[in-house]
PDB file as gemmi writes it, atoms N, CA and C in Angstrom:
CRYST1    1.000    1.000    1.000  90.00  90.00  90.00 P 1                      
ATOM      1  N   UNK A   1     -66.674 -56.268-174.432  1.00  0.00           N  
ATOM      2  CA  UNK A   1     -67.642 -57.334-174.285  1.00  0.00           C  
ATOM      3  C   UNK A   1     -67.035 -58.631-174.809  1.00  0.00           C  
ATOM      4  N   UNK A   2     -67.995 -59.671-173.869  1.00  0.00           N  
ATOM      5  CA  UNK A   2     -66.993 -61.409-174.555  1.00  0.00           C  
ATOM      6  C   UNK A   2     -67.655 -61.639-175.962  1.00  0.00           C  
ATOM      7  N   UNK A   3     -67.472 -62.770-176.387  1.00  0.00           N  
ATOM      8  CA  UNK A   3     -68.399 -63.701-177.421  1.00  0.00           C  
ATOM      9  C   UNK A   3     -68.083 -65.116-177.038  1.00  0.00           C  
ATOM     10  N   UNK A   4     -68.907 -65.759-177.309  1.00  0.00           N  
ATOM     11  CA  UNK A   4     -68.998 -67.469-177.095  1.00  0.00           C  
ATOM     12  C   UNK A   4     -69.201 -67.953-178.622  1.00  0.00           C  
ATOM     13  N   UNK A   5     -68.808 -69.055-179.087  1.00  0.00           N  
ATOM     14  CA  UNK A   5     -69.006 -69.613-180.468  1.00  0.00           C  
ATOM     15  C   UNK A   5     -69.255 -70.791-180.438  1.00  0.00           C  
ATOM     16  N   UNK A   6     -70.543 -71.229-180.854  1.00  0.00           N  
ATOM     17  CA  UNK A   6     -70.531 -72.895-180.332  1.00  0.00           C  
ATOM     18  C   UNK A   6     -70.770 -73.407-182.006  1.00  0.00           C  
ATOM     19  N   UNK A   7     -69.851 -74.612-181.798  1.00  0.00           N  
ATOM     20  CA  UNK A   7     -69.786 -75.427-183.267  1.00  0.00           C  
ATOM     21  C   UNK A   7     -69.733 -76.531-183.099  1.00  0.00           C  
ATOM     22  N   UNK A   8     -70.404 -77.557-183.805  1.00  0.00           N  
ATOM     23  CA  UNK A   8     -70.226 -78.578-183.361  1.00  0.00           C  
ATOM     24  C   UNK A   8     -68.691 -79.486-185.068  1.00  0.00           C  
ATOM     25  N   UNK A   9     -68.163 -80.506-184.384  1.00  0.00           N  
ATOM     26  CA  UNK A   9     -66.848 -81.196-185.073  1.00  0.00           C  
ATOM     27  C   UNK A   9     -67.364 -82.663-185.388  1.00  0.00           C  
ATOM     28  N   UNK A  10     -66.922 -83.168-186.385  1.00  0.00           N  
ATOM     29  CA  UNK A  10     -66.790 -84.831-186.754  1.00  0.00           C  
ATOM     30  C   UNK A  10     -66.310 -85.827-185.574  1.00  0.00           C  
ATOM     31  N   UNK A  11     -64.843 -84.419-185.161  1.00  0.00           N  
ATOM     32  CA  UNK A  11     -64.212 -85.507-184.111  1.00  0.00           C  
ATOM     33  C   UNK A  11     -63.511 -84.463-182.796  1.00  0.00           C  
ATOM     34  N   UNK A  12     -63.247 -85.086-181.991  1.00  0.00           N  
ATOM     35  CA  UNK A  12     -62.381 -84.353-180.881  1.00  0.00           C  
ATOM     36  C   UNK A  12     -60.984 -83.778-181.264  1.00  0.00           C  
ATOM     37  N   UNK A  13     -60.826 -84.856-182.159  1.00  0.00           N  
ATOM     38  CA  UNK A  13     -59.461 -84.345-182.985  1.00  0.00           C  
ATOM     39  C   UNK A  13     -59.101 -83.247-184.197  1.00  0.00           C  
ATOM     40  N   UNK A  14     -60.417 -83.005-184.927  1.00  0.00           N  
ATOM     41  CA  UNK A  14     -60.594 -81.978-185.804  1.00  0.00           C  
ATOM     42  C   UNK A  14     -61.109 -80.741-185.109  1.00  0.00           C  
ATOM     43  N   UNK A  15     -61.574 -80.572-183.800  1.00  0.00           N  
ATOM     44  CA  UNK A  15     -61.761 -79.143-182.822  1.00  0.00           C  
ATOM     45  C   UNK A  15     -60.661 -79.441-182.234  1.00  0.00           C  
ATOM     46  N   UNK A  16     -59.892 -80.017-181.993  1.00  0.00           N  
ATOM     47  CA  UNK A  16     -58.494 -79.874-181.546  1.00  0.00           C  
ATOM     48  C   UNK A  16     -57.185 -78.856-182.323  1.00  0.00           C  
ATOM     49  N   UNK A  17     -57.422 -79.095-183.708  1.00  0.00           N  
ATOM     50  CA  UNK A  17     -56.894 -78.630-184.619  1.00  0.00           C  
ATOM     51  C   UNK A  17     -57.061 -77.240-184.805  1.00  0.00           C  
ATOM     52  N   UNK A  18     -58.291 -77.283-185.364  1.00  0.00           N  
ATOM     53  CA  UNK A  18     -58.954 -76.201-185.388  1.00  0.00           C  
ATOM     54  C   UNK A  18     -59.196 -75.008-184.208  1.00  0.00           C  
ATOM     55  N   UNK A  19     -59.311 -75.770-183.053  1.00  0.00           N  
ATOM     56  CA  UNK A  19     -59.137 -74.797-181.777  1.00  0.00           C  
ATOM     57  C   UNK A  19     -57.680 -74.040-182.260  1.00  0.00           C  
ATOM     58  N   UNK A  20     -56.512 -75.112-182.276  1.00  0.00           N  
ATOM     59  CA  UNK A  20     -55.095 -74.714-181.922  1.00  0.00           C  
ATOM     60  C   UNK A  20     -54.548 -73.832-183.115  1.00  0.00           C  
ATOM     61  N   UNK A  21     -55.353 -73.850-183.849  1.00  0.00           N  
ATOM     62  CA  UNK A  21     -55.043 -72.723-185.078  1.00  0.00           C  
ATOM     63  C   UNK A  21     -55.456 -71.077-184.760  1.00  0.00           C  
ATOM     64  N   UNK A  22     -56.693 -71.797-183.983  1.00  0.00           N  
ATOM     65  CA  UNK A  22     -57.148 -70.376-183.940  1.00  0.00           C  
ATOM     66  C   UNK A  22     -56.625 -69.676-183.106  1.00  0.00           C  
ATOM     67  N   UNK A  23     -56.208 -70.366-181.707  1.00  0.00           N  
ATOM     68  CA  UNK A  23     -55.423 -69.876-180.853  1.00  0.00           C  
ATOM     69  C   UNK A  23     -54.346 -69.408-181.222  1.00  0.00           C  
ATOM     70  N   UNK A  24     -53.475 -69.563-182.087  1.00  0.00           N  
ATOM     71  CA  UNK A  24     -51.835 -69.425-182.486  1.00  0.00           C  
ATOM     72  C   UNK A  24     -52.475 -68.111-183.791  1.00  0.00           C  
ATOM     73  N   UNK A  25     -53.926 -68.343-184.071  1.00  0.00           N  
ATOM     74  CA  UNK A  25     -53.946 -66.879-184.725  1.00  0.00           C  
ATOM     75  C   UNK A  25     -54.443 -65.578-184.036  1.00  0.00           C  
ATOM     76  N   UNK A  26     -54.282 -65.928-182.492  1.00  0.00           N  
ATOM     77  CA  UNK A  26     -55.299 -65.088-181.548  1.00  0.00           C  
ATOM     78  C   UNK A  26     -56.486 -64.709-181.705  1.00  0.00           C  
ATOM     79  N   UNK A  27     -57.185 -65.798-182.270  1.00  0.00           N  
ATOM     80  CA  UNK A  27     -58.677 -65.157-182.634  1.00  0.00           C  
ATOM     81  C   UNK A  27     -59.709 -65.514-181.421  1.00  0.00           C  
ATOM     82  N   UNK A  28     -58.688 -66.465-180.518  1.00  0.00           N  
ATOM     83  CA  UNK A  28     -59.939 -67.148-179.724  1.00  0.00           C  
ATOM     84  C   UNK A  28     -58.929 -67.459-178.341  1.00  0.00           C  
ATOM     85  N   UNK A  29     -59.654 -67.001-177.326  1.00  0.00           N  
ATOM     86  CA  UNK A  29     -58.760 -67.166-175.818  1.00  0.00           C  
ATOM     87  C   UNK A  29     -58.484 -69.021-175.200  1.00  0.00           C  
ATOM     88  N   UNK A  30     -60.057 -69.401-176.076  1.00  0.00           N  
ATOM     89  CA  UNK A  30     -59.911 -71.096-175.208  1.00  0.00           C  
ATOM     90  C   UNK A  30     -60.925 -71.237-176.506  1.00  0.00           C  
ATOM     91  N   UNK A  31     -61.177 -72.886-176.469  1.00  0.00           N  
ATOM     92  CA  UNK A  31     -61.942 -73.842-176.541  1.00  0.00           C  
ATOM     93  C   UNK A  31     -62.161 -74.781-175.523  1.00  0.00           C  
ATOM     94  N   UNK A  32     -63.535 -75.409-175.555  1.00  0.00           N  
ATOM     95  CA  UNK A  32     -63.733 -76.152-174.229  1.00  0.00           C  
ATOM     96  C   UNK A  32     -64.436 -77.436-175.514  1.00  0.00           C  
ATOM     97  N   UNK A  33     -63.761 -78.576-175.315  1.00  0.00           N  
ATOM     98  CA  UNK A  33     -64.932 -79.485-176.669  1.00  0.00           C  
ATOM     99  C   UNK A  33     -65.489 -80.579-175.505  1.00  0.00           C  
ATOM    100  N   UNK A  34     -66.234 -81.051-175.715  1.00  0.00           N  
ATOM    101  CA  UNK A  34     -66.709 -82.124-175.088  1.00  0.00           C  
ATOM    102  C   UNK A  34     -67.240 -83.020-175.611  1.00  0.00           C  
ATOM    103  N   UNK A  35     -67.860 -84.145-175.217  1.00  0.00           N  
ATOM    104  CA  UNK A  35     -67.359 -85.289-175.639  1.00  0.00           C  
ATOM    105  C   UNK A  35     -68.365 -86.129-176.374  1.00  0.00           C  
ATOM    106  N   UNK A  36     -68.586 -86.602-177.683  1.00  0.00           N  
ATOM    107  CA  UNK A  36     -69.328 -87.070-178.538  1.00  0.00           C  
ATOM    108  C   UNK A  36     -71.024 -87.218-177.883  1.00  0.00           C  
ATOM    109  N   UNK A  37     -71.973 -86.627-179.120  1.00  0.00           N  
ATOM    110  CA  UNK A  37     -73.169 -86.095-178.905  1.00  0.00           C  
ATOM    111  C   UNK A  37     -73.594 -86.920-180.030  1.00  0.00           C  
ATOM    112  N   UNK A  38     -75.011 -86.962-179.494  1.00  0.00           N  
ATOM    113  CA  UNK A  38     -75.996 -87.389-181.471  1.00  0.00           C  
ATOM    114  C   UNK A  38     -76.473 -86.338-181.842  1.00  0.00           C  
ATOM    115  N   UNK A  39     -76.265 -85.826-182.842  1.00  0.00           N  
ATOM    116  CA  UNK A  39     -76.801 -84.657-183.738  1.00  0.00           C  
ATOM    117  C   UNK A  39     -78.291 -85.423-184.801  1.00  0.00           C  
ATOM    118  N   UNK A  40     -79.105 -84.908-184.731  1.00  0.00           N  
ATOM    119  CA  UNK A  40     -80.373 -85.024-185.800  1.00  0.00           C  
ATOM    120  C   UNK A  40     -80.425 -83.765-186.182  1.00  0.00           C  
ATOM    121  N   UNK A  41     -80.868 -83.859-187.458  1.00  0.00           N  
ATOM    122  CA  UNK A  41     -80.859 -82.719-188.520  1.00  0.00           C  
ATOM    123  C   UNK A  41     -81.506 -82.987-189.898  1.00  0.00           C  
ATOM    124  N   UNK A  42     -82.036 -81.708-190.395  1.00  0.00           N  
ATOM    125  CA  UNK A  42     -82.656 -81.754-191.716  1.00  0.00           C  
ATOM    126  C   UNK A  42     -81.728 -81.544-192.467  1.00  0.00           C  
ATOM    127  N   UNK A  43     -80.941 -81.674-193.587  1.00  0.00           N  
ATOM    128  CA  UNK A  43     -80.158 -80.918-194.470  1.00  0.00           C  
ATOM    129  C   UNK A  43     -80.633 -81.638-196.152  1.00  0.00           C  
ATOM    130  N   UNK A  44     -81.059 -80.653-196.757  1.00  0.00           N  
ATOM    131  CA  UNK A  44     -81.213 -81.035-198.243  1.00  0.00           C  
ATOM    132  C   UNK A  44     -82.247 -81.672-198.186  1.00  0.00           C  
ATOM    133  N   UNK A  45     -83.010 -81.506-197.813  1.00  0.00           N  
ATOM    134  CA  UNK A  45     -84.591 -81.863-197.616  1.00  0.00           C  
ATOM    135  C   UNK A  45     -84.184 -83.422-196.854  1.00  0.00           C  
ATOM    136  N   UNK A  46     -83.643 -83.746-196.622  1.00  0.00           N  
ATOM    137  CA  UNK A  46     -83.625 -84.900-195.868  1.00  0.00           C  
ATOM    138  C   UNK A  46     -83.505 -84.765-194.873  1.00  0.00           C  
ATOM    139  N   UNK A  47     -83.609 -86.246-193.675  1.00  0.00           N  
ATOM    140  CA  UNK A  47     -83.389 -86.171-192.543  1.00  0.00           C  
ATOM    141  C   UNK A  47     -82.067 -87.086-192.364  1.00  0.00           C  
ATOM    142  N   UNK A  48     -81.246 -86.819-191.074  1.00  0.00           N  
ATOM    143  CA  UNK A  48     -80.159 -87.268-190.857  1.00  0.00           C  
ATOM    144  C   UNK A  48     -79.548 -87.881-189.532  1.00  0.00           C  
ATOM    145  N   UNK A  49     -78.666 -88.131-189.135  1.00  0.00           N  
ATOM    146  CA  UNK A  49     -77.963 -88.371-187.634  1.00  0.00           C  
ATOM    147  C   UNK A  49     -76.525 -89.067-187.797  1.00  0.00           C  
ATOM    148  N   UNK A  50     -76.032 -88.256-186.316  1.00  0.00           N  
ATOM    149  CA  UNK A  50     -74.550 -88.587-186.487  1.00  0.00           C  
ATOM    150  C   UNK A  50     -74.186 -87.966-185.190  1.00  0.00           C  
ATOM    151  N   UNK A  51     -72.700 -88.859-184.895  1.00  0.00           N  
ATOM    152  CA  UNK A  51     -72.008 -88.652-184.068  1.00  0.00           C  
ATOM    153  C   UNK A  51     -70.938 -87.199-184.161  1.00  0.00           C  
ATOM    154  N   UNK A  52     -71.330 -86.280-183.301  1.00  0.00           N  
ATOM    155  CA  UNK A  52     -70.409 -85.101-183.349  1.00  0.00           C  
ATOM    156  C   UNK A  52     -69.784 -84.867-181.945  1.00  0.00           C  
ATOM    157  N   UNK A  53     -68.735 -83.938-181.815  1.00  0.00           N  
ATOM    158  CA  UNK A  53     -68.074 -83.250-180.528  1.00  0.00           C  
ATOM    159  C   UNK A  53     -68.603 -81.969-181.002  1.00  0.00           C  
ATOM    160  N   UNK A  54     -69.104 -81.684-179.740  1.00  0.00           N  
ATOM    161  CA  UNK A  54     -70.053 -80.025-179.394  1.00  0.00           C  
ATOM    162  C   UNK A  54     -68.400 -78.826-179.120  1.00  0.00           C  
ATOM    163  N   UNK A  55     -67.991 -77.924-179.433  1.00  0.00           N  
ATOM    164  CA  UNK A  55     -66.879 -77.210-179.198  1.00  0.00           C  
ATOM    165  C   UNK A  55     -67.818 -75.980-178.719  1.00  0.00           C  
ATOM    166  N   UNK A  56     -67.000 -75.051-177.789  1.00  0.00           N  
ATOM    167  CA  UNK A  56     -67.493 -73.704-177.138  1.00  0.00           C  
ATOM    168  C   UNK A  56     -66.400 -72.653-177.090  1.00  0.00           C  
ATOM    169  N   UNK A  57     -66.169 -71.935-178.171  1.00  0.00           N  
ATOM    170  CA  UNK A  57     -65.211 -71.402-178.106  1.00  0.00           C  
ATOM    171  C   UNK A  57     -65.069 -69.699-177.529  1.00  0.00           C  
ATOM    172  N   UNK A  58     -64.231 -69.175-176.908  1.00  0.00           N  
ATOM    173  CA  UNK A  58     -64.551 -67.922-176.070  1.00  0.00           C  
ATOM    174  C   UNK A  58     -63.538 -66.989-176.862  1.00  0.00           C  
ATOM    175  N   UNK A  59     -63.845 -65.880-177.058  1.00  0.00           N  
ATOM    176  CA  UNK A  59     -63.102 -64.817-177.712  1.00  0.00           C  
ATOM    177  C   UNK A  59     -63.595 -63.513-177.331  1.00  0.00           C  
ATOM    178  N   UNK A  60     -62.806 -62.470-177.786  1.00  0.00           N  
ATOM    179  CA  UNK A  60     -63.433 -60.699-177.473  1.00  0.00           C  
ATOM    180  C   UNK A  60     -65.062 -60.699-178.404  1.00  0.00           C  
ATOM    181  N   UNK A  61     -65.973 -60.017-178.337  1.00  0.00           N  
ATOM    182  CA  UNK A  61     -66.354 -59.221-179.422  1.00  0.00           C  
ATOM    183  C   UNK A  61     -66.258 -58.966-180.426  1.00  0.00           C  
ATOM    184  N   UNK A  62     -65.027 -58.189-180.340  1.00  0.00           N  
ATOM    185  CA  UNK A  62     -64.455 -57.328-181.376  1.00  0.00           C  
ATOM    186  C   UNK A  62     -63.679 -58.193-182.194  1.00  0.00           C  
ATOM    187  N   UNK A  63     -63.488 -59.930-181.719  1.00  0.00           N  
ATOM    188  CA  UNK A  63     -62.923 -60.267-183.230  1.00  0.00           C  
ATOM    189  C   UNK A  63     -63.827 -61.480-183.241  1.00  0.00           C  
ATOM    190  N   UNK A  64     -65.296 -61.171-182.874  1.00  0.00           N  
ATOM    191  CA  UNK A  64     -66.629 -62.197-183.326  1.00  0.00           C  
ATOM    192  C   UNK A  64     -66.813 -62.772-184.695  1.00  0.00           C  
ATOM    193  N   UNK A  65     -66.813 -61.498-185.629  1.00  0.00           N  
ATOM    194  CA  UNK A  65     -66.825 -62.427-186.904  1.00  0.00           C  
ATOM    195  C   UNK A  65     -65.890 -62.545-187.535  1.00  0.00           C  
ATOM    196  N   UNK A  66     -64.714 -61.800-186.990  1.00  0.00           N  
ATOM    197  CA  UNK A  66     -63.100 -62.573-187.815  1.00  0.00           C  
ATOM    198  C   UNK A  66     -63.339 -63.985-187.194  1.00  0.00           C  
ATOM    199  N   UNK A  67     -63.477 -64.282-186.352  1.00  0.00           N  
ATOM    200  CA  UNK A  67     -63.240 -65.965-185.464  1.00  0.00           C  
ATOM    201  C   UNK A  67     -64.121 -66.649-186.490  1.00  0.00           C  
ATOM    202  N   UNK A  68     -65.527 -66.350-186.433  1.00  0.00           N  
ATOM    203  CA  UNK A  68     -66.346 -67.200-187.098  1.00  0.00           C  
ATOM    204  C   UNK A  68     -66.070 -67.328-188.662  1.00  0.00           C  
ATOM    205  N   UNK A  69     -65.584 -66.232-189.330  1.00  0.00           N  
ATOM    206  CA  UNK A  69     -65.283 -66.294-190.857  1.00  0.00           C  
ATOM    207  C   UNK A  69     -64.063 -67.383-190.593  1.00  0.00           C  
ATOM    208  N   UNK A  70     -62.957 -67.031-190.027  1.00  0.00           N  
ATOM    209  CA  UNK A  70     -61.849 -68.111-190.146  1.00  0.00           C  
ATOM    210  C   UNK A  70     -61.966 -69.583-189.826  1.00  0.00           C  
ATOM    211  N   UNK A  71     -63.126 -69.720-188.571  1.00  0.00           N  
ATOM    212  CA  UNK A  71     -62.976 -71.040-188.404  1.00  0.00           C  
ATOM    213  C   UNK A  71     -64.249 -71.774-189.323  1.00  0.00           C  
ATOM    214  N   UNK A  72     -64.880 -70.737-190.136  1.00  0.00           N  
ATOM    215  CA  UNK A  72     -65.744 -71.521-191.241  1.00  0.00           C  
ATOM    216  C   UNK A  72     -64.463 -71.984-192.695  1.00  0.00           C  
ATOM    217  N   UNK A  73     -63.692 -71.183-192.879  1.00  0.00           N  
ATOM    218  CA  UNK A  73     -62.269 -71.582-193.289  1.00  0.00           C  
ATOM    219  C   UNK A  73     -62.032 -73.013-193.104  1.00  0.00           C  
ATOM    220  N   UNK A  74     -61.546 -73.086-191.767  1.00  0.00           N  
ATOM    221  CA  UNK A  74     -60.680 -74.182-191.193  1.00  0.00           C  
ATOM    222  C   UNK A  74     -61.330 -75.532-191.095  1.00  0.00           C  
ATOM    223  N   UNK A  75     -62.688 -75.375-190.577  1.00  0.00           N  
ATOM    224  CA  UNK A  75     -63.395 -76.414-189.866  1.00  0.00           C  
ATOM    225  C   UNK A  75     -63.409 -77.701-191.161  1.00  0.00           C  
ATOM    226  N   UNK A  76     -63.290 -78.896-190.896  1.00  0.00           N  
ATOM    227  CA  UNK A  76     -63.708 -79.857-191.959  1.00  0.00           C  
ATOM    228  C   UNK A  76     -64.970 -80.437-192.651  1.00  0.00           C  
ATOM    229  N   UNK A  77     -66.212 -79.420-192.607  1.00  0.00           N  
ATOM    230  CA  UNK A  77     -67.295 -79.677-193.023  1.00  0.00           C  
ATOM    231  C   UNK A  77     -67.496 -78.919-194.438  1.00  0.00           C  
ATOM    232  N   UNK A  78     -68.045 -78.499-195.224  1.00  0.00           N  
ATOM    233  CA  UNK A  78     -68.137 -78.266-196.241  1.00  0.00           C  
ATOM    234  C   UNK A  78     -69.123 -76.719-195.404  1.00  0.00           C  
ATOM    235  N   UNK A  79     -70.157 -76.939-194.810  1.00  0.00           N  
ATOM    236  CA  UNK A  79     -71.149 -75.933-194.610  1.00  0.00           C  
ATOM    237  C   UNK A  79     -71.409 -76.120-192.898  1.00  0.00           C  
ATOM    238  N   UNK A  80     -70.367 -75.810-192.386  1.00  0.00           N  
ATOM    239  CA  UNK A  80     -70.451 -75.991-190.863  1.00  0.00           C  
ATOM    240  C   UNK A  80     -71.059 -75.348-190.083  1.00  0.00           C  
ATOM    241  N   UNK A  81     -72.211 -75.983-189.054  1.00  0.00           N  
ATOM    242  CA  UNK A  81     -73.189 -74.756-188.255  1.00  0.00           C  
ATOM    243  C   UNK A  81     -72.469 -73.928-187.372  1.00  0.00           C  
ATOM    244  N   UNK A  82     -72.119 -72.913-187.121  1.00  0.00           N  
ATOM    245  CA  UNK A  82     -71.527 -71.987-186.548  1.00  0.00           C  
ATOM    246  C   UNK A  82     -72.374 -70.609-185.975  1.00  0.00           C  
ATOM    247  N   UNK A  83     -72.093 -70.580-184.525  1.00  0.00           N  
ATOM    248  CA  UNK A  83     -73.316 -70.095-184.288  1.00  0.00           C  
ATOM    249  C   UNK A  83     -72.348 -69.150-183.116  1.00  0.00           C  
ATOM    250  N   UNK A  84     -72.234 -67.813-183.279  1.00  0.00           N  
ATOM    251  CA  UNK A  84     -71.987 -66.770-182.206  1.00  0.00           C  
ATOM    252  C   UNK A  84     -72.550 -65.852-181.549  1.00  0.00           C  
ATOM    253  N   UNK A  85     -72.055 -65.472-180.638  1.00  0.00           N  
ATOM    254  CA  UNK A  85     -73.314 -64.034-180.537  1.00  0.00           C  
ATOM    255  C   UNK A  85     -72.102 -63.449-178.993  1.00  0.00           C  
ATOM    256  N   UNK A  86     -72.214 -62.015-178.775  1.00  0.00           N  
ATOM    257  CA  UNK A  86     -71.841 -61.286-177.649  1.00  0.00           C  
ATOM    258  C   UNK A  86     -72.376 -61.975-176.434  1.00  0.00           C  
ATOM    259  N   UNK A  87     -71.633 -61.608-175.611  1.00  0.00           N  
ATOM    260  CA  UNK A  87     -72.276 -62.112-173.922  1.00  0.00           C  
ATOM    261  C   UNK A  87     -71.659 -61.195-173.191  1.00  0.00           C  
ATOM    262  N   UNK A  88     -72.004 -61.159-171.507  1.00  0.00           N  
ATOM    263  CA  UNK A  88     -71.750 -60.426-170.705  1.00  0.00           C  
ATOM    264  C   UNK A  88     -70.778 -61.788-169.994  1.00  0.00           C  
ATOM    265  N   UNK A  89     -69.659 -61.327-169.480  1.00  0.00           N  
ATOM    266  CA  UNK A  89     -68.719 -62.334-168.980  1.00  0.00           C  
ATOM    267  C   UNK A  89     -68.605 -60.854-167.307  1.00  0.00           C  
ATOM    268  N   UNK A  90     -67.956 -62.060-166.493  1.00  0.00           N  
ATOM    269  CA  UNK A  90     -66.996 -61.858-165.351  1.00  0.00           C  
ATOM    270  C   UNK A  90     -66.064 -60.893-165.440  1.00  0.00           C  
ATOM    271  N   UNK A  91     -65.945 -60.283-164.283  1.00  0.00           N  
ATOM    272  CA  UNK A  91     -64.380 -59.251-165.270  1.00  0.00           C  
ATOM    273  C   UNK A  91     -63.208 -59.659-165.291  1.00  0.00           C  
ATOM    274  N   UNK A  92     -62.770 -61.006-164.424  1.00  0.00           N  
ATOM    275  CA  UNK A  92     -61.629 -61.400-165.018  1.00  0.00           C  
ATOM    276  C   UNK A  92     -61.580 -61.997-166.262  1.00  0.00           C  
ATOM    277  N   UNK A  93     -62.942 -62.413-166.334  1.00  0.00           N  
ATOM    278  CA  UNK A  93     -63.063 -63.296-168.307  1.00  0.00           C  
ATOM    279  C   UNK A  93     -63.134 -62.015-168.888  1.00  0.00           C  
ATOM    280  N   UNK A  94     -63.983 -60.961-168.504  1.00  0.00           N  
ATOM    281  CA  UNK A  94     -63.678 -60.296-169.646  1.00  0.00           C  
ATOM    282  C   UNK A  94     -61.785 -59.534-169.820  1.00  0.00           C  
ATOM    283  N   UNK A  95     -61.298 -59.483-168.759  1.00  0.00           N  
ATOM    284  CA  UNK A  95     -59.964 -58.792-168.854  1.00  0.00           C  
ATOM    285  C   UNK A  95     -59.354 -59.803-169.878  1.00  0.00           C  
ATOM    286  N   UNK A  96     -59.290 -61.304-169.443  1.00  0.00           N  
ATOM    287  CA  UNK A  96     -58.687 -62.034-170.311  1.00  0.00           C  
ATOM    288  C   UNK A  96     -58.737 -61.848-172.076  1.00  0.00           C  
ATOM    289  N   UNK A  97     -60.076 -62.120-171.703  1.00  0.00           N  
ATOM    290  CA  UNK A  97     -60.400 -62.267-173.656  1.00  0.00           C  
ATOM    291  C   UNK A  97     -59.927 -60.960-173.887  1.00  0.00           C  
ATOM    292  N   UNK A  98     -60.011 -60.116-173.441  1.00  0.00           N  
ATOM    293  CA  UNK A  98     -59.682 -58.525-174.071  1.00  0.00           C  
ATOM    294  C   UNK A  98     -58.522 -58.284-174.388  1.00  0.00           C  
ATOM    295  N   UNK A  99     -57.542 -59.383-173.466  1.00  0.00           N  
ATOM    296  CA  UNK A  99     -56.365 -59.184-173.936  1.00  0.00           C  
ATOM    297  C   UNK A  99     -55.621 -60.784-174.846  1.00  0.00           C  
ATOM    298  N   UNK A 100     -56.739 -61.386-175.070  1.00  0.00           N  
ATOM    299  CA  UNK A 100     -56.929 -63.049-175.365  1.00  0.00           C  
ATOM    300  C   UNK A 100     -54.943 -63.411-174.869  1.00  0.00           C  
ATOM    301  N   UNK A 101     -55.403 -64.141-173.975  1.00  0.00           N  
ATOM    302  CA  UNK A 101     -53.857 -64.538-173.150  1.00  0.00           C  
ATOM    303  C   UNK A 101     -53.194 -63.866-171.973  1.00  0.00           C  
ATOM    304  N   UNK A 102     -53.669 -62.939-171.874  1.00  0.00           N  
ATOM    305  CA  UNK A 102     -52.679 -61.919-170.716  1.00  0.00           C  
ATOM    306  C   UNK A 102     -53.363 -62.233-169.649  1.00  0.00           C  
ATOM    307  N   UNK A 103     -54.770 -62.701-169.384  1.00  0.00           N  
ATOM    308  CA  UNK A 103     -55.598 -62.301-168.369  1.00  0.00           C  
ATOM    309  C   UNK A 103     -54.282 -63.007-166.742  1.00  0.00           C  
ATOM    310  N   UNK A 104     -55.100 -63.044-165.958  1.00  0.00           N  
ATOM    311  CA  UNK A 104     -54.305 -63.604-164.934  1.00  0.00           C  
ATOM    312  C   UNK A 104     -54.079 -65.194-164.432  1.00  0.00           C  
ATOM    313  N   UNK A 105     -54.774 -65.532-163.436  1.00  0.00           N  
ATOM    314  CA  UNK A 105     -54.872 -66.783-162.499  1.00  0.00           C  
ATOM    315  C   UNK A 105     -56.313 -67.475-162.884  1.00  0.00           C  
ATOM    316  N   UNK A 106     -57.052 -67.068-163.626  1.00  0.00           N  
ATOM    317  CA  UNK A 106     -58.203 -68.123-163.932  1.00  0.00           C  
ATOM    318  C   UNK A 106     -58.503 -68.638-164.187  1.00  0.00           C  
ATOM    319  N   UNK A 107     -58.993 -69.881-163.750  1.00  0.00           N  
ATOM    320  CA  UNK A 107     -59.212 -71.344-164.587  1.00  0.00           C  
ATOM    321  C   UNK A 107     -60.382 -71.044-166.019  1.00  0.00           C  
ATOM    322  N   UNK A 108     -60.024 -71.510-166.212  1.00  0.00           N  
ATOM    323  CA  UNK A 108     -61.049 -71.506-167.956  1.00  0.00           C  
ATOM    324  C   UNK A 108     -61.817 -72.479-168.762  1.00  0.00           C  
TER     325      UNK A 108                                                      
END                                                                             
């Protein structure tokens, strides 16, 4: 089975990083980030807003919460929302992620 991980970043350049780490640790087949969002939020009894990049990151299952423990590691927030869960993918997405890199000819 796949997993999807959506997190949101400060910048395009800190899910850049952070994508390319994770990739070079095989925890994650792709990232897809896109492109500055307004975030509103409660945190610490207050209210807030800010400019973020939304990231979507695709991996197996089976390394769902290694990905999410490491990139709560990596990420540059102190308490970063990180949010995963299993999905049903395609079978060439799923061949890919299963083998994170081997898959074949598919755009991603």
């Amino acid at each position: 089975m796949s997993a999807l991980i959506y997190c949101p970043f400060p910048d395009a350049e800190s899910a850049r990083n952070v994508g390319e780490q994770l990739l070079d640790e095989g925890l994650i087949g792709c990232i897809n980030i896109g492109g500055p969002i307004q975030s509103f939020f409660a945190w610490g009894g207050e209210r807030g807003e800010g400019e973020e990049c939304p990231a979507l990151l695709k991996t197996d299952a089976q390394l769902l919460e290694l990905a999410i423990s490491r990139l709560e590691e990596l990420h540059p927030y102190d308490s970063p929302a990180v949010l995963g869960w299993p999905c049903v993918a395609g079978k060439a997405t799923e061949s890919w992620l299963r083998t994170l890199g081997g898959g074949g000819s598919v755009r991603h």
